[in-house]
C-alpha positions as CSV (number, residue, x, y, z in Angstrom):
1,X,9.6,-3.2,-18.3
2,X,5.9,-1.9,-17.8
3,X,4.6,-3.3,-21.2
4,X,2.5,-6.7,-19.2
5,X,1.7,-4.7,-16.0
6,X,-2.1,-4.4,-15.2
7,X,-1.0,-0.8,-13.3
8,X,-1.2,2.4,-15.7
9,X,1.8,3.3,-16.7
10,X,1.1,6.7,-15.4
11,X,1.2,5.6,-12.2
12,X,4.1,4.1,-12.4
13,X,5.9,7.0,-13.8
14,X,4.7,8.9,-11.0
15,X,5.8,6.5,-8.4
16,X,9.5,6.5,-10.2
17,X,9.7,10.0,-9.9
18,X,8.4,10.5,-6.5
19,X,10.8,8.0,-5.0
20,X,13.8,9.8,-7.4
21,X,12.9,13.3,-6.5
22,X,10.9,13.6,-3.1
23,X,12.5,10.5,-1.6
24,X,8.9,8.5,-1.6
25,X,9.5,5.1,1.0
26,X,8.7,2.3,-1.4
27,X,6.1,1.3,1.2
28,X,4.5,4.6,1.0
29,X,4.1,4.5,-3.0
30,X,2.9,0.7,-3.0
31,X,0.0,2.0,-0.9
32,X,-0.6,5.1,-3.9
33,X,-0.4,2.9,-6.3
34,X,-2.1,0.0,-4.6
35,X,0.2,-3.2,-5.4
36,X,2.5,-5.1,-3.5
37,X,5.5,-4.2,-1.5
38,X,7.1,-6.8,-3.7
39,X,6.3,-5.8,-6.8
40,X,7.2,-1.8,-5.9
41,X,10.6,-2.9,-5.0
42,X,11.3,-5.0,-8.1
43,X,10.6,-2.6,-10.5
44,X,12.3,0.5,-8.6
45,X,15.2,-1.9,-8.6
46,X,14.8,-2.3,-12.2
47,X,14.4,1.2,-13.1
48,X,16.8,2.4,-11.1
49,X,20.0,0.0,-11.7
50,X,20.2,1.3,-15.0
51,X,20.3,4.8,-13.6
52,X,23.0,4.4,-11.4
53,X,20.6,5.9,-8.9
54,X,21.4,5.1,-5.0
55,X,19.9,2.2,-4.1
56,X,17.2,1.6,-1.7
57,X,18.1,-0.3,1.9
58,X,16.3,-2.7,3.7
59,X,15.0,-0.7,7.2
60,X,14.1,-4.2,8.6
């Protein structure tokens, strides 16, 4: 899942577990992390769905 992406994994670990445990908008860890919206909420969804974590809704 983060074996191609040019983002430490670290990070990405980090940004999973903020949104999990603190709540952490998507749009608010895209900007830590510094790569698109897009790409944030793809691999949420990805990380997540196996998880059976609630799911993230559009606030548009």
């Amino acid at each position: 899942m983060f074996a191609h992406s040019k983002t430490a994994l670290r990070k990405w670990l980090f940004s999973i577990y903020a949104f999990l445990r603190f709540n952490t908008s998507i749009r608010q860890l895209q900007r830590e992390i510094e790569v698109t919206y897009k790409t944030m909420h793809r691999r949420v969804e990805r990380f997540t769905k196996p998880l059976d974590a609630p799911r993230r809704t559009s606030r548009n």
